[in-house]
N, C-alpha and C positions, 0 to 999 in steps of 0.2 A: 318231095317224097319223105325226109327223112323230120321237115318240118309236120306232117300228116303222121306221124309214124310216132313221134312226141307227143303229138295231143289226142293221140287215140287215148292216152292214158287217163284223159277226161272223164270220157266214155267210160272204161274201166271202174274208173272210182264212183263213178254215178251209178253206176249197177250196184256197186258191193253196198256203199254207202247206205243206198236207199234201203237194202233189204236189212240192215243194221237199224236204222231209225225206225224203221217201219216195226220191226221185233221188238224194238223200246217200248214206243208211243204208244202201239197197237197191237199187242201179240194175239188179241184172238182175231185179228181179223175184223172188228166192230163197225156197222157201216151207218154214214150219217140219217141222222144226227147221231152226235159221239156223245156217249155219257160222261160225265164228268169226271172219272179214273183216267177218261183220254187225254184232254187239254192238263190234267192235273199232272200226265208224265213227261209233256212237254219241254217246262223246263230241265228236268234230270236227262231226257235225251240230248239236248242240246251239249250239257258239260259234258254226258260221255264221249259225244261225237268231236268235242272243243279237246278233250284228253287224248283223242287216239289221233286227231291232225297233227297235235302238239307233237307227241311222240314219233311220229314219222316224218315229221318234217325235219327234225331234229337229227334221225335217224338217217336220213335221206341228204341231208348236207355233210354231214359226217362221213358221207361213201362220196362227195367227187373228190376230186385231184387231179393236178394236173396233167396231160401227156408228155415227158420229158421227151423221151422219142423224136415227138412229133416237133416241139419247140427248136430241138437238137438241129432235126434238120432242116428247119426253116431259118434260124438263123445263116446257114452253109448255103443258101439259095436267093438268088434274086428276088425278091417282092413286089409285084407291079403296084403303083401307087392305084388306090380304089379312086372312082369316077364319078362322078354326081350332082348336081346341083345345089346351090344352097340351101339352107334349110328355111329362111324366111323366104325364099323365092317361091320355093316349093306350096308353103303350106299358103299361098296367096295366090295362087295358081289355081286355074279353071279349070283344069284337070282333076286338081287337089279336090278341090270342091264336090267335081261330079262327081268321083268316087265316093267321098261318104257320104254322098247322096244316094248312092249305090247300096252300101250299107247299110241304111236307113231302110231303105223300098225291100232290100232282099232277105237281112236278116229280122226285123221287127215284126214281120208276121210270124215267124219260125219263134222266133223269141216268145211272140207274146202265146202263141197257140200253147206253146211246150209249158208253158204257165197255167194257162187258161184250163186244158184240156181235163184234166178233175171235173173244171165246176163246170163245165159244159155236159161230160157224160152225166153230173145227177141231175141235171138242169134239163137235160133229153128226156127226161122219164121213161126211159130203154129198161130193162131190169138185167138184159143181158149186159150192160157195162155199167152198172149203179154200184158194183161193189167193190167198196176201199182195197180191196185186196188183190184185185184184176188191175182197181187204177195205179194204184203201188206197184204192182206185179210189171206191168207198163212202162212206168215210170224209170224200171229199172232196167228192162230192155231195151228201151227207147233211148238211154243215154249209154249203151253199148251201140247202137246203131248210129248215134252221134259221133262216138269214136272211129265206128267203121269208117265214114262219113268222110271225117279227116283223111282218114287212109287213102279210100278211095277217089277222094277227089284230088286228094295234094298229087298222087300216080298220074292224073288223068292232066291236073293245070302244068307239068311237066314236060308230056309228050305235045299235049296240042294250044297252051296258049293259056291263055285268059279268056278273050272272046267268047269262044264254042263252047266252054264247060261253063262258065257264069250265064249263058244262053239258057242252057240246059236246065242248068239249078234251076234260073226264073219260074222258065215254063212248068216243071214239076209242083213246084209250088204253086202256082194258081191251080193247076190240076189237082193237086191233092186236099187244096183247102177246100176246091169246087164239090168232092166226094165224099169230105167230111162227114158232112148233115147227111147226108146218106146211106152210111154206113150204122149209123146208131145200132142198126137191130141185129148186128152181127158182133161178136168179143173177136173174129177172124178177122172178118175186114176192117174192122174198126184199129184195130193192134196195127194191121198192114199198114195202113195209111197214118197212121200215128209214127210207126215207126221211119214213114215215108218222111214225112215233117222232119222228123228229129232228123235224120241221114243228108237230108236238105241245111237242115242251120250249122251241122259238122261241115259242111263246104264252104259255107261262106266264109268259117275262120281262116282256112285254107288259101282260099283262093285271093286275097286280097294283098296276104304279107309279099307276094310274087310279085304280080302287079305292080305294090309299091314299089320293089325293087326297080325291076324294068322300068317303070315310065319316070322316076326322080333321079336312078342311081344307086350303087348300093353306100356311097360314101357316107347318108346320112340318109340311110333307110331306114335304124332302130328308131332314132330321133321323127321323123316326119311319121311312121308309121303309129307310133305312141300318139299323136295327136289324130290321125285318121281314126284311131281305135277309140275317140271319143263315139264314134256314130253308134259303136255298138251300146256302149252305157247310154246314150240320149234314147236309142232304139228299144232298150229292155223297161226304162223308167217310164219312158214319156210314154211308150205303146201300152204300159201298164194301166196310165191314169187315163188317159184316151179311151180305150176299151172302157174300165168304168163309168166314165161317163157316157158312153153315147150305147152302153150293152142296154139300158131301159127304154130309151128312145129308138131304137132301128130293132131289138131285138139279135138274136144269135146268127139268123138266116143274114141281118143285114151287116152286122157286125165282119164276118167271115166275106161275103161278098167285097166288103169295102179292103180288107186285107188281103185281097185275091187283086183288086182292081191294085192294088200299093206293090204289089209283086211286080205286076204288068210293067208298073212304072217304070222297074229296074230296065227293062227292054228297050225302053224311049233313050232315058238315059246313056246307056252302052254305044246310041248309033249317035251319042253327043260326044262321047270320050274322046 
């Protein structure tokens, strides 16, 4: 919960965010092709957006400190020694494996759609989602509903487990990639199921740090976890260059099916863990 409750703050910044760059780059709204006032504010958005991380991250380290409190009365108290496996056992373990192979199947379509999904709505030739300003407008809903995502899922892997909610995520996701193409001719449904996607790939940051814990130990959970959390960089990069190649070959209809069948996968997987 309180791990879900952190990274909602994701979410957060990816709404504000977007609608900050989007006001830079694009303030009327200009929809593709971009004239050349577009690309040309590009760079200058970039340093604004590179100055205000700067300033708050700055700003943002400057406000922790420690809990004396808390420290005060931990020293006064027993410490049970933390429990755990080793860390090369761990990460050479079949276990280890499946999961970020879990990773892989669960987040890489959520990853790459939340990418993709721009060049897909001008690519539908919909007119009802063709413009920069709906997919912007999106874009920044959709990564508030990523934070919800976190919320609600870290609540949910809490009460009932791993299993039944990483179950759930799956199936949602081949569902909602299934209605994708579908949805083109509505900015309603199309948002819904977009936002569906996005509240999908806030779970799976969630649900896997738990996981970790419970199936290694928490004794060198930071450590194994750090290397699990390579699936999601291999999942955002590789699913990046994949799609490009095979999006002219199979097309969007085949592209999206084969990330639906990659979801599924997570399912096989889970009854291997």
């Amino acid at each position: 919960m309180v791990n879900g409750i952190i990274l909602t703050g994701f979410g957060a910044g990816g709404f504000i965010f977007n609608k900050i760059g989007t006001s830079i780059v694009n303030p009327d709204g200009l929809s593709t092709p971009f004239p050349p006032e577009v690309s040309a504010a590009f760079p200058t958005m970039l340093r604004k957006l590179a100055g205000m991380y700067a300033v708050m991250s700055i700003v943002g380290s400057l406000l922790i400190k420690r809990n004396d409190a808390i420290e005060a009365q931990a020293k006064g108290a027993a410490v049970p020694e933390a429990t755990g496996i080793e860390f090369k056992d761990a990460i050479r373990s079949k276990k280890f494996f499946t999961l970020w192979l879990m990773i892989l199947a669960t987040a890489g379509p959520m990853l790459n759609m939340g990418n993709l999904y721009k060049k897909f709505a001008i690519s539908s030739g919909s007119e009802a989602i063709s413009s920069d300003v709906f997919q912007s407008t999106m874009g920044g809903i959709g990564a508030i509903f990523n934070g919800l995502g976190r919320l609600f899922w870290g609540a949910v892997v809490d009460v009932y487990g791993f299993e039944k909610p990483y179950g759930v995520i799956a199936l949602m996701e081949v569902a909602l990639l299934l209605m994708l193409p579908r949805v083109t001719h509505s900015k309603a449904l199309f948002g819904t199921v977009l936002c569906g996607i996005f509240f999908c790939l806030g779970g799976n940051f969630v649900v896997f740090p738990t996981v970790n814990a419970k199936t290694f130990g928490v004794r060198n959970a930071p450590e194994i976890y750090s290397v699990l959390f390579t699936s999601f960089a291999v999942a955002a990069i590789g699913g990046a260059k994949l799609s490009q190649k095979f999006l002219g070959q199979v097309g969007w209809n085949g592209l999206i099916n084969g990330m639906s069948g990659v979801a599924l996968m997570g399912l096989v997987l889970l009854n291997l863990l």
